[in-house]
TORKOL-4160 file (C-alpha; in steps of 0.2 Angstrom, whole numbers, padded with zeros to 4 digits, m for minus):
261
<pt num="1" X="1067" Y="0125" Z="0380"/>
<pt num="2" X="1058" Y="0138" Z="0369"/>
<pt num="3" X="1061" Y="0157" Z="0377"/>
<pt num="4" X="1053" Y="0172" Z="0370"/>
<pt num="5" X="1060" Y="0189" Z="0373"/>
<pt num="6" X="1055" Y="0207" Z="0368"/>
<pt num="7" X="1067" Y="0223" Z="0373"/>
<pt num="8" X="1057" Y="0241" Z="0371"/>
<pt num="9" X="1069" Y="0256" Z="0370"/>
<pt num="10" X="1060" Y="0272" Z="0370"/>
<pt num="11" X="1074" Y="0286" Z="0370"/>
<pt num="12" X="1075" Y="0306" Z="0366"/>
<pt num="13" X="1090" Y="0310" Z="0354"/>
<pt num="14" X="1098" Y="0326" Z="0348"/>
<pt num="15" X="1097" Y="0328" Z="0329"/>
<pt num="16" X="1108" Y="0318" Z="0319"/>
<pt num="17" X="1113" Y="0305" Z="0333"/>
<pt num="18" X="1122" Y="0290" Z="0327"/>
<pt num="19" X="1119" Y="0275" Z="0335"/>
<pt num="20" X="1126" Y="0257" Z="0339"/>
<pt num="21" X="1114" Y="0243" Z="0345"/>
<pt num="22" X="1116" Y="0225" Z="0351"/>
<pt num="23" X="1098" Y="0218" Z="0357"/>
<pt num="24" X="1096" Y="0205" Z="0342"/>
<pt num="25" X="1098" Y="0186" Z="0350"/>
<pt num="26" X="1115" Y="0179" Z="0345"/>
<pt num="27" X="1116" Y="0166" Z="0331"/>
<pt num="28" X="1124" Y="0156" Z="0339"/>
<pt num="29" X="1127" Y="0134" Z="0342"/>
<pt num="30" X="1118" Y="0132" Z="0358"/>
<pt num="31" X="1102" Y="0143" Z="0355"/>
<pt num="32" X="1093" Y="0142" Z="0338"/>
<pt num="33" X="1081" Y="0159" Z="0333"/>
<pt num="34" X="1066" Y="0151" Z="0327"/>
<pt num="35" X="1056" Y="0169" Z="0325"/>
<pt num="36" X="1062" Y="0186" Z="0327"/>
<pt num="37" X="1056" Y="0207" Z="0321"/>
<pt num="38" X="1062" Y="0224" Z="0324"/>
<pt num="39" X="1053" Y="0238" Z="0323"/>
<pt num="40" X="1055" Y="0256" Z="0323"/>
<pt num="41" X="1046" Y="0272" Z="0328"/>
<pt num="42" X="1047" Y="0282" Z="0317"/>
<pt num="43" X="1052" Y="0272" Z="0305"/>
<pt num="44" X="1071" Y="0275" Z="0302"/>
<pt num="45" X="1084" Y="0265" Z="0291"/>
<pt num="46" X="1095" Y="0255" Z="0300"/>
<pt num="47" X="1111" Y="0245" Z="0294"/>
<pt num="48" X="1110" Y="0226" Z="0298"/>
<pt num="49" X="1127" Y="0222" Z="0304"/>
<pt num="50" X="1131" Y="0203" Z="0299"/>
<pt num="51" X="1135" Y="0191" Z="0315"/>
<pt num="52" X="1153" Y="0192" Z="0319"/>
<pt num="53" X="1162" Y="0176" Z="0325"/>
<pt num="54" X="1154" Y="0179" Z="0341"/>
<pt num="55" X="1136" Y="0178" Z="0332"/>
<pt num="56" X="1133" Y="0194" Z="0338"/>
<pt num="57" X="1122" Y="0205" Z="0326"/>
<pt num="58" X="1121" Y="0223" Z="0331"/>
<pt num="59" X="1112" Y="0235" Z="0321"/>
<pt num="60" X="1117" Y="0255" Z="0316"/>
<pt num="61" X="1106" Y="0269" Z="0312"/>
<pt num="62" X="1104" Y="0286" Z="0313"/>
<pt num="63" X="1093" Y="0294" Z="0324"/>
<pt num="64" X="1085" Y="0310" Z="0331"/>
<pt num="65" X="1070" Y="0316" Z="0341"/>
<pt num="66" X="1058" Y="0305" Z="0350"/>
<pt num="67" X="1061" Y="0285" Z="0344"/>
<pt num="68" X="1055" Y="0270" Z="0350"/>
<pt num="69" X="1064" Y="0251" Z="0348"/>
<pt num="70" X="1053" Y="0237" Z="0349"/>
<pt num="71" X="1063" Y="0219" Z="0344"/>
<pt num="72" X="1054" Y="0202" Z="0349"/>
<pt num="73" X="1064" Y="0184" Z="0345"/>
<pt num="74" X="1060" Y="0166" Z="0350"/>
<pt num="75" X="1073" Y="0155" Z="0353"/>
<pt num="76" X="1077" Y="0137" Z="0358"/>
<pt num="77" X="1089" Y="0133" Z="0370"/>
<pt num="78" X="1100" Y="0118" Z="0371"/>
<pt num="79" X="1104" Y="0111" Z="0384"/>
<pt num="80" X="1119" Y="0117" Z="0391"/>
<pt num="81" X="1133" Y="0109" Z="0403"/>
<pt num="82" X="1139" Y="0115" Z="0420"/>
<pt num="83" X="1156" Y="0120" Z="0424"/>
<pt num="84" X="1166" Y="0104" Z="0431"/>
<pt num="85" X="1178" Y="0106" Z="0445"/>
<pt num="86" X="1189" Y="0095" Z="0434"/>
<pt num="87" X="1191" Y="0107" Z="0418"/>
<pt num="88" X="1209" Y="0110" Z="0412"/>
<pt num="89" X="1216" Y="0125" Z="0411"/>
<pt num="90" X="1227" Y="0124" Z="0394"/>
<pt num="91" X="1243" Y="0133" Z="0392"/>
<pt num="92" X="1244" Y="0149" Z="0381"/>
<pt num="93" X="1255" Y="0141" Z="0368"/>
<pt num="94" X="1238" Y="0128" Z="0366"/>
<pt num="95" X="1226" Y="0142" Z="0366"/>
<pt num="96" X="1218" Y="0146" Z="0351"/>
<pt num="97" X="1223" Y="0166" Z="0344"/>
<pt num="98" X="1206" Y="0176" Z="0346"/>
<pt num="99" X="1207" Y="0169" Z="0365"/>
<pt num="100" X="1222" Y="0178" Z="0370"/>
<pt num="101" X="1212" Y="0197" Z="0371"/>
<pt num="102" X="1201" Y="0189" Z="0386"/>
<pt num="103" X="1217" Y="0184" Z="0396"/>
<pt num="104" X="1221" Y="0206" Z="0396"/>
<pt num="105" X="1220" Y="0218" Z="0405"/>
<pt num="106" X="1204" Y="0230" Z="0401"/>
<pt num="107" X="1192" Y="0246" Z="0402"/>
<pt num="108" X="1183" Y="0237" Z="0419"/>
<pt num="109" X="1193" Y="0221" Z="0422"/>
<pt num="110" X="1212" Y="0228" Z="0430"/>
<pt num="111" X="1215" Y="0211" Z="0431"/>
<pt num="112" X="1233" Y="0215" Z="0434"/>
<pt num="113" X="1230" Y="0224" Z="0449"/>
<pt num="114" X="1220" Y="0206" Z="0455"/>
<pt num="115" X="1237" Y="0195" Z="0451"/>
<pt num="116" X="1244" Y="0194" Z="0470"/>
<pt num="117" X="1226" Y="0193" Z="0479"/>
<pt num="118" X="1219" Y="0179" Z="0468"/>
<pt num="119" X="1236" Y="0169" Z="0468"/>
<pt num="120" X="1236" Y="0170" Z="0485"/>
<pt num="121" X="1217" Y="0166" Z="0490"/>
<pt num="122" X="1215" Y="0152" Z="0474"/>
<pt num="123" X="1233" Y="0147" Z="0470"/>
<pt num="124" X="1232" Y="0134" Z="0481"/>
<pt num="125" X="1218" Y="0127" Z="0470"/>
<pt num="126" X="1221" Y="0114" Z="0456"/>
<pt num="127" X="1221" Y="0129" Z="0440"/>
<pt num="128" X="1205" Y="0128" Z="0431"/>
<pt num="129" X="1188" Y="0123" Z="0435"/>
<pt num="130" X="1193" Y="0122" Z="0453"/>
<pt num="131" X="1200" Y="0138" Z="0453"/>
<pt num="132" X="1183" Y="0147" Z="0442"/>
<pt num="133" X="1172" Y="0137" Z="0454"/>
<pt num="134" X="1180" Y="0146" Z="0470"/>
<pt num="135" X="1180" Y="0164" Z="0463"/>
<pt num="136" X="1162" Y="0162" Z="0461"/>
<pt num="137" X="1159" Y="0156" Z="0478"/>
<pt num="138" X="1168" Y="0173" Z="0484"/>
<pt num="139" X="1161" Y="0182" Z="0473"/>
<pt num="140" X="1145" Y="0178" Z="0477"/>
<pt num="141" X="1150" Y="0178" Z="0497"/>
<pt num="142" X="1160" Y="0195" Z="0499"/>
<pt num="143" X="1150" Y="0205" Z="0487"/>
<pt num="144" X="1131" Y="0211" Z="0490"/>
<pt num="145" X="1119" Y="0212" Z="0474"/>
<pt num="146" X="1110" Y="0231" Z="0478"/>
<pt num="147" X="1102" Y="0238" Z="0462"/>
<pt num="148" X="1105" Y="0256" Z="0460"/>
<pt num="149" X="1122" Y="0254" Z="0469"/>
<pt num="150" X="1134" Y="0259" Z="0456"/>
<pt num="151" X="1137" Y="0268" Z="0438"/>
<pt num="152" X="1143" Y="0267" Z="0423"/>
<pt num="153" X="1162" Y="0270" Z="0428"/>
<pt num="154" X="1163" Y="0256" Z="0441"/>
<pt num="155" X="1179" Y="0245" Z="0439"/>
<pt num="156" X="1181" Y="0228" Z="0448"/>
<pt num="157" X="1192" Y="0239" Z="0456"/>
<pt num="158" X="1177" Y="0249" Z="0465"/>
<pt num="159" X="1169" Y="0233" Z="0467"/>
<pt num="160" X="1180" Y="0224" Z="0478"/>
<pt num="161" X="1184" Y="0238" Z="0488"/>
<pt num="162" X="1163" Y="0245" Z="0488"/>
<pt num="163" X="1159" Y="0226" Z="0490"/>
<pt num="164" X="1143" Y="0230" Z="0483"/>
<pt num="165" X="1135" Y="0233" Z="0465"/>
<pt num="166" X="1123" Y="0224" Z="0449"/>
<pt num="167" X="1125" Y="0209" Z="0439"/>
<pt num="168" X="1140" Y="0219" Z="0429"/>
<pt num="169" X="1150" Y="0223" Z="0443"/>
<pt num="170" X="1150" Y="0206" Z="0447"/>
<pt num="171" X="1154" Y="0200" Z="0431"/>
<pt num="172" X="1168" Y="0213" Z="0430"/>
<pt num="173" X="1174" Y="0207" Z="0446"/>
<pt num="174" X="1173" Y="0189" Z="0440"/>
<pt num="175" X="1180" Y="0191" Z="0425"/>
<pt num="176" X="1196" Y="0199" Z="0431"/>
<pt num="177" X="1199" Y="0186" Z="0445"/>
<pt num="178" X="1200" Y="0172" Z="0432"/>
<pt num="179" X="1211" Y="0181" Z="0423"/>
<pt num="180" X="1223" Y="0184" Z="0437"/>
<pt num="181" X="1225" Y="0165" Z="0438"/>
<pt num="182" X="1228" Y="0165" Z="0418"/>
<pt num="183" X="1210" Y="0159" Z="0415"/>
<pt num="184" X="1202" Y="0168" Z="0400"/>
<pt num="185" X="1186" Y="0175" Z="0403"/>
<pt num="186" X="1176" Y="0186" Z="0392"/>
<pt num="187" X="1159" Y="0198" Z="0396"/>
<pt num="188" X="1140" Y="0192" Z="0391"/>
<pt num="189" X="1125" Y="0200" Z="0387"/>
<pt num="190" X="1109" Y="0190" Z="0387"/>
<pt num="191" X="1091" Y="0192" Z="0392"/>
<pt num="192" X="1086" Y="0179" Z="0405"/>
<pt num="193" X="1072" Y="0172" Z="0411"/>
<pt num="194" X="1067" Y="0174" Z="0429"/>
<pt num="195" X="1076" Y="0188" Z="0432"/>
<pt num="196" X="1067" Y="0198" Z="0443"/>
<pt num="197" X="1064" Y="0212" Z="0437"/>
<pt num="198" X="1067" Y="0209" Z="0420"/>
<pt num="199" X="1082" Y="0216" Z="0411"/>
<pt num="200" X="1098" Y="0214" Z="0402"/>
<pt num="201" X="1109" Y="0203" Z="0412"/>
<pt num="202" X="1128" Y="0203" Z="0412"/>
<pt num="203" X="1137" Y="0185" Z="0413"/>
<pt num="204" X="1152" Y="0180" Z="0409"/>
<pt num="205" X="1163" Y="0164" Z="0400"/>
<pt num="206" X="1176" Y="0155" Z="0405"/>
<pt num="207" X="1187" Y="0145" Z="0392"/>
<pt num="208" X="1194" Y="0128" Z="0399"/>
<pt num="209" X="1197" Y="0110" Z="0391"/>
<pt num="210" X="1195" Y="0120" Z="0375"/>
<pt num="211" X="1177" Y="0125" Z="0376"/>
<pt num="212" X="1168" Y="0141" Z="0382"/>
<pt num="213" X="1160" Y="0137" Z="0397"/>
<pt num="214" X="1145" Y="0151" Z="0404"/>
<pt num="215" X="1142" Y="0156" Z="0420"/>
<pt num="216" X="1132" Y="0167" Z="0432"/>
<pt num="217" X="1141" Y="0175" Z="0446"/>
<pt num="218" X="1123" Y="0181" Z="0452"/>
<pt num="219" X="1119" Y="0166" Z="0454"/>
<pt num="220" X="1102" Y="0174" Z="0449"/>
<pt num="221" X="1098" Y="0164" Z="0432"/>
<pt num="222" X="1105" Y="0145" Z="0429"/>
<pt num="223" X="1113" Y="0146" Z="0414"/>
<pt num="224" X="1099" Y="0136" Z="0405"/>
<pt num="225" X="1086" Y="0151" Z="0406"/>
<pt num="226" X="1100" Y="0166" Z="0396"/>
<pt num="227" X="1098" Y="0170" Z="0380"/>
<pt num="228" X="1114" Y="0174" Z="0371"/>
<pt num="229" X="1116" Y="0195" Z="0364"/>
<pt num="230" X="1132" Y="0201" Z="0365"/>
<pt num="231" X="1150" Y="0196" Z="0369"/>
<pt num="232" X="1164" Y="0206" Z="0374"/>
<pt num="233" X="1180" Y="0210" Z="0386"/>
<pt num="234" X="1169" Y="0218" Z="0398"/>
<pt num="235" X="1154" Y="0231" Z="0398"/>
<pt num="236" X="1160" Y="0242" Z="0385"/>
<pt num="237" X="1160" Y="0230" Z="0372"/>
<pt num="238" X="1143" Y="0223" Z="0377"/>
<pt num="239" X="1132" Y="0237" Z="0380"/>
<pt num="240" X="1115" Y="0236" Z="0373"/>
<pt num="241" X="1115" Y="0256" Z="0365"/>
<pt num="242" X="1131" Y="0265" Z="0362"/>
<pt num="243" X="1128" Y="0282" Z="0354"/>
<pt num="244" X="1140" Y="0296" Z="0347"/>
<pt num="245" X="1132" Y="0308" Z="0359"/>
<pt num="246" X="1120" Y="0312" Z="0374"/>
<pt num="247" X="1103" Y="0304" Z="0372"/>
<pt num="248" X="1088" Y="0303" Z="0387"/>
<pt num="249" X="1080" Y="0287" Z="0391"/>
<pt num="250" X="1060" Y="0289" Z="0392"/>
<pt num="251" X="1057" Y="0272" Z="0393"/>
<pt num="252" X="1065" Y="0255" Z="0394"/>
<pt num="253" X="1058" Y="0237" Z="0397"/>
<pt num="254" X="1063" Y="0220" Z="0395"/>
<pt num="255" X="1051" Y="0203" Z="0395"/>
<pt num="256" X="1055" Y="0188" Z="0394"/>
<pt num="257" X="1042" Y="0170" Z="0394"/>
<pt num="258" X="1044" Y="0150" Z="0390"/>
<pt num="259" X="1035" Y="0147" Z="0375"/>
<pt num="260" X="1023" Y="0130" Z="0379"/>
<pt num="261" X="1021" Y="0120" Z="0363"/>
């Protein structure tokens, strides 16, 4: 399936602002960029960052005063596989060394303060895909998706007492569930089509029978329809504009369209 997407940023910053941005389409095996262009107003150098073992690409610049970001890719999407009940969770001795971060602890994912309530409520499940599978479900059962209903210093802490917040807070919430029950799971931007209302939506992975396996605890998107951007260990890692100080959004939009051949 060919996806176009196009992300427009128009933000007020302070003179001299330094800025972090991850809005470029991941390179990455199951989606292939077969066109893509950024553009900048005014026109301001950036530093093209190379695509990290994630295939993530983010870009640096420095900016000040009015500036509009306009980036527009096509991509193809593989086809990719569902979750099975049946996937193994693997030990940490047979995990392979840059998994073990997504098994911590982090900034929005306590997942330490999860460890008793998710053995108690999924222990009983085989471990692994069994065990994703049923988190989702509660997930998706206890919590209700209101936009507008949380900030950017919710925790899945928050969440699960609030039982109500976005597609990050339910990530979040995901994410440190799995990892309670020893599953590692890791945060992912994407842009996805038929979202409504379009914007950047938060996902997240799972690794079992040694593969990264995606999921929507939204259940808003099938996986199929996301288009990789960023990954991380939750929000903070993945946040689509990280700057060195206080900026004003004027202006944010997100599309996103199948291309028919």
């Amino acid at each position: 399936m060919k996806i176009r997407v196009r992300a427009e940023l128009i933000y007020a910053f302070p003179e001299d602002t330094q800025a972090l941005v991850a809005i470029h389409v991941a390179r990455t095996p199951d989606q292939t960029i077969l066109s893509e262009s950024l553009v900048l107003s005014p026109d301001t150098p950036i530093l093209q960052d190379m695509a990290d073992h994630h295939g993530e690409r983010r870009f640096r610049a420095d900016l000040a005063g009015e500036t509009s970001i306009v980036y527009e890719a096509v991509v193809e999407n593989a086809k990719r596989a569902i979750l099975p009940a049946g996937a193994s969770l693997q030990s940490w001795l047979e995990l392979p060394p840059p998994v073990l971060e997504y098994l911590l602890p982090s900034r929005y994912c306590p997942s330490d303060k999860f460890m008793s309530f998710a053995h108690r409520e999924f222990g009983h499940l085989a471990p692994g895909g069994a065990q994703v599978l049923a988190v989702l479900d509660w997930v998706h059962a206890k919590v209700d998706y209101v936009p507008g209903s949380s900030h950017s210093a919710t925790t899945a802490e928050n969440t699960f007492v609030d039982r109500v917040g976005i597609c990050r807070d339910f990530t979040h919430l995901g994410i440190s569930l799995c990892r309670a029950l020893n599953v590692p799971a890791r945060a992912v931007s994407a842009y996805a089509w038929q979202l409504d209302p379009p914007d950047f939506h938060a996902v997240f992975e799972v690794y079992l029978d040694g593969a990264w396996w995606l999921v929507d605890p939204t259940r808003l998107v099938p996986v199929e329809n996301l288009v990789r951007v960023a990954t991380g260990r939750d929000a903070a890692d993945i946040a689509f504009l990280t700057t060195s100080g206080t900026c004003e959004c004027l202006s944010q939009s997100v599309s996103v369209e199948t291309v028919t051949a």
